[in-house]
BALOBA-1460 file (C-alpha; in Angstrom, 3 decimals):
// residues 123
<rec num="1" residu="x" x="-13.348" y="4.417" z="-13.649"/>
<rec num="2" residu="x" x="-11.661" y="3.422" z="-10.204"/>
<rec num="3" residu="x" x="-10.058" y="6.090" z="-8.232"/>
<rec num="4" residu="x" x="-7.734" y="5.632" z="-5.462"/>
<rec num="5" residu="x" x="-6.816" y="8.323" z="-2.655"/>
<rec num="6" residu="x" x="-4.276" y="7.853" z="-0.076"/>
<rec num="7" residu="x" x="-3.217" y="9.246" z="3.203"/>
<rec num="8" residu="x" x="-1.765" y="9.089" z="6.205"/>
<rec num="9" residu="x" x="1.983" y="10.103" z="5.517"/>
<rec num="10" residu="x" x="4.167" y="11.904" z="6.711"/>
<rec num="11" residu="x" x="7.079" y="12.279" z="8.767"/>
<rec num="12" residu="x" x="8.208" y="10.070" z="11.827"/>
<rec num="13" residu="x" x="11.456" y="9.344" z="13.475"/>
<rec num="14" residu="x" x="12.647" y="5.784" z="13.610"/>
<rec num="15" residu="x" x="11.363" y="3.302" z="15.313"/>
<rec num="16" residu="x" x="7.678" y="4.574" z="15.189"/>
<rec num="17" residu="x" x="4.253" y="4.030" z="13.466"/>
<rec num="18" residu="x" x="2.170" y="5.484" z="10.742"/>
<rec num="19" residu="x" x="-1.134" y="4.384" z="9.197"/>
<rec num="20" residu="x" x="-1.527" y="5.026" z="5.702"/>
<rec num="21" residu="x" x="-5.731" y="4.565" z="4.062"/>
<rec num="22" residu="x" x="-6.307" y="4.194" z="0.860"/>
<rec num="23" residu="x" x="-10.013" y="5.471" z="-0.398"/>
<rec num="24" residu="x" x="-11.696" y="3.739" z="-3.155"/>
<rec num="25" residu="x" x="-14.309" y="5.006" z="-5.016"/>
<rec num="26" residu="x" x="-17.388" y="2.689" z="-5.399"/>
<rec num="27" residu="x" x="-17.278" y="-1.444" z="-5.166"/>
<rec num="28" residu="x" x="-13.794" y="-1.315" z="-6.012"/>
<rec num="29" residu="x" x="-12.825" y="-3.906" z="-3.980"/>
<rec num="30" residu="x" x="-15.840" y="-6.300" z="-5.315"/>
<rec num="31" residu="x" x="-14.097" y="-6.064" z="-8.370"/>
<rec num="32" residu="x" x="-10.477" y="-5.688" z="-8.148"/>
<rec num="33" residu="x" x="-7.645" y="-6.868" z="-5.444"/>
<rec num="34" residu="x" x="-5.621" y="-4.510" z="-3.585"/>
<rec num="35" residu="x" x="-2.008" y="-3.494" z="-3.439"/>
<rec num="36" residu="x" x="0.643" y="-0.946" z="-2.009"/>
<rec num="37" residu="x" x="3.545" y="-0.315" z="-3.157"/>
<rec num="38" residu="x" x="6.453" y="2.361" z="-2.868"/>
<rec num="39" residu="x" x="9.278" y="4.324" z="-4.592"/>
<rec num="40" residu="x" x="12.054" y="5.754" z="-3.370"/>
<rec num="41" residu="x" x="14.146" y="8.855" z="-5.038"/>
<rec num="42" residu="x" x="16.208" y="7.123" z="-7.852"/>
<rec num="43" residu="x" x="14.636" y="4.137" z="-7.213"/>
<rec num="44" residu="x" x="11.942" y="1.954" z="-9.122"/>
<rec num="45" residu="x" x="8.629" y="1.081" z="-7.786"/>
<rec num="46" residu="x" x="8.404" y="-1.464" z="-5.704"/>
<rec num="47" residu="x" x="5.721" y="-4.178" z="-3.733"/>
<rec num="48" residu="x" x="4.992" y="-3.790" z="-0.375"/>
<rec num="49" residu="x" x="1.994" y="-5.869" z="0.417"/>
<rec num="50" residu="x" x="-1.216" y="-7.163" z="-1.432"/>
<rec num="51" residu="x" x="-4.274" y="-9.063" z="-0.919"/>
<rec num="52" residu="x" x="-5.475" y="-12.337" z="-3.153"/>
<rec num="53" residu="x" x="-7.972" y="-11.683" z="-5.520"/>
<rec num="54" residu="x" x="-10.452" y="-13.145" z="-2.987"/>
<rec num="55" residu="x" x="-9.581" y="-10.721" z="-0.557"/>
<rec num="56" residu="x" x="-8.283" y="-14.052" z="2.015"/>
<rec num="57" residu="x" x="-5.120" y="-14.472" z="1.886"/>
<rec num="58" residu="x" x="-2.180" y="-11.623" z="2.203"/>
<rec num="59" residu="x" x="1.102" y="-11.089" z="0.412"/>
<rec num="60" residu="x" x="4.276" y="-9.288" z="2.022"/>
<rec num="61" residu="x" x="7.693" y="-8.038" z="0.654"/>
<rec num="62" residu="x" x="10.410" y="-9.509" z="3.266"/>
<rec num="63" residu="x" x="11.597" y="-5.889" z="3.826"/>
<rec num="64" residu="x" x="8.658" y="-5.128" z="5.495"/>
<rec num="65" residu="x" x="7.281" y="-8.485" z="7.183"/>
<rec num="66" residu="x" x="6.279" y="-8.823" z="10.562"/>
<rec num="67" residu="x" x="6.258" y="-4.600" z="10.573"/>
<rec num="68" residu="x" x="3.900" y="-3.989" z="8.028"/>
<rec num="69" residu="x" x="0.260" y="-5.456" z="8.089"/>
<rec num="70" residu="x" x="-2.442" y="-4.837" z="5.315"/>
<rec num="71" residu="x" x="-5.746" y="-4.507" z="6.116"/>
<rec num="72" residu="x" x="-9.220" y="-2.999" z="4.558"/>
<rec num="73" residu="x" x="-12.714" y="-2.459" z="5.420"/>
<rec num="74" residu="x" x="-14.931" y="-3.585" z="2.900"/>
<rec num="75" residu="x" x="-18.096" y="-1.249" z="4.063"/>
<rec num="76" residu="x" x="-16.641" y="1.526" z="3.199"/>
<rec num="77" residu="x" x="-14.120" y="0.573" z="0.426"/>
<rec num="78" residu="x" x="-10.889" y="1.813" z="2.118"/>
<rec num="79" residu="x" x="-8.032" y="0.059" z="2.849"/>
<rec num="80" residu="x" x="-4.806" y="0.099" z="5.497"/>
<rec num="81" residu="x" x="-1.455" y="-0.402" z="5.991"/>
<rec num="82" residu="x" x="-0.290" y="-0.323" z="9.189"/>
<rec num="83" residu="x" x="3.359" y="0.650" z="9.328"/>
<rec num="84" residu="x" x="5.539" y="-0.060" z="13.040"/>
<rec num="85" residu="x" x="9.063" y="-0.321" z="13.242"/>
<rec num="86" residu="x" x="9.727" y="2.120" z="10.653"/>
<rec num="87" residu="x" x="13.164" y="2.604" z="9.676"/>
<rec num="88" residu="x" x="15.273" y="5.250" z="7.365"/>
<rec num="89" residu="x" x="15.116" y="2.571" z="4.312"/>
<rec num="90" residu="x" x="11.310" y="2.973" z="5.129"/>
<rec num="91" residu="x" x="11.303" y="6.201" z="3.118"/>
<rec num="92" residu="x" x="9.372" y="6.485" z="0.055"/>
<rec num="93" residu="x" x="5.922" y="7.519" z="-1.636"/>
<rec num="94" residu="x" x="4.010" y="5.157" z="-1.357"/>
<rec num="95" residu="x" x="1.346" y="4.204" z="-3.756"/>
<rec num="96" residu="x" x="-2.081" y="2.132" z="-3.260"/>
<rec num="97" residu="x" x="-3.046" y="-0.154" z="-6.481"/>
<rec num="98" residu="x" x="-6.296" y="-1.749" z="-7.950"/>
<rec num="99" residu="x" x="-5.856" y="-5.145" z="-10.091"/>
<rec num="100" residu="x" x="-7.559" y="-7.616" z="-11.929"/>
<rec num="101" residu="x" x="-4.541" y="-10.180" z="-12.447"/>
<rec num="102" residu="x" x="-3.418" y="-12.437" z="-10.544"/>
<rec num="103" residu="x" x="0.234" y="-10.713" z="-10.228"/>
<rec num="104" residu="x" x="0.391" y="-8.630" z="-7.312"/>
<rec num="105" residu="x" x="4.034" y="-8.537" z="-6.902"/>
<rec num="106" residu="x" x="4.884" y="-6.460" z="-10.378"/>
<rec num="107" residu="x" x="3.520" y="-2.689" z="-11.478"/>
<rec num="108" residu="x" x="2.177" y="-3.942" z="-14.482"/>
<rec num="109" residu="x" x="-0.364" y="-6.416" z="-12.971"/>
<rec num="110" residu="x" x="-2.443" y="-3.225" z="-11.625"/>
<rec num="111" residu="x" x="-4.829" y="-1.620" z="-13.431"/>
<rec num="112" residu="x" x="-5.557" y="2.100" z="-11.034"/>
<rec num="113" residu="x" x="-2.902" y="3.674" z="-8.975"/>
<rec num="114" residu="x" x="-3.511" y="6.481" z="-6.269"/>
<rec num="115" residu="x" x="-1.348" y="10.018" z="-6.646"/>
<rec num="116" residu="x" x="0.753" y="8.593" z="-3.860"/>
<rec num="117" residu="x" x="1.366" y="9.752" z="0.185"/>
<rec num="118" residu="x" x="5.015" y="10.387" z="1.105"/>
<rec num="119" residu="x" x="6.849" y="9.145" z="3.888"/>
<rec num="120" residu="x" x="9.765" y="9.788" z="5.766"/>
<rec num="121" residu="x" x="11.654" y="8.583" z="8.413"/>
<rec num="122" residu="x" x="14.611" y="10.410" z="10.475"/>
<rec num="123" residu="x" x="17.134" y="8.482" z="12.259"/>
């Protein structure tokens, strides 16, 4: 059984940073790839950024590129997302994921999903 635990939220005006982690239990990431995604009040669940199954290469929603950057540390089986430039739209819980499929742009490719980590950003 894979368990994911985030952290890291909370609130921030705009304009600044937060770095969300995402704690997986036991060779998680030898076994699945990693996502984030988040949901906003009213809203469905969305992709925010991924890595390939190999762990290499790195997938970004537009909304966020170039402000958002994925990252994870494979010793101890947690992973990042670095968060700069935040803005209002920014808003949301947001949600790490464990997969086995190659689809890491929709909710139903992922297998494990943390409880979430809100965040939210004044203006």
């Amino acid at each position: 059984q894979v368990q994911l635990v985030e952290s890291g939220g909370g609130l921030v005006q705009a304009g600044g940073s937060l770095r969300l982690s995402c704690a997986a239990s036991g060779r998680t990431f030898s076994n699945y790839a990693m996502g984030w995604f988040r949901q906003a009040p009213g809203k469905d669940r969305e992709f925010v950024a991924a890595f390939s199954r190999t762990g290499q290469s790195t997938y970004y929603a537009d909304s966020v590129k170039g402000r958002f950057t994925i990252s994870r540390d494979n010793a101890n089986d947690t992973m990042y997302l670095q968060m700069n430039s935040l803005k209002p739209e920014d808003t949301a819980v947001y949600y790490c994921a464990a997969r086995k499929s190659p689809y890491y742009r929709s909710t139903q490719g992922y297998d494990y999903w943390g409880q979430g980590t809100q965040v939210t950003v004044s203006s």
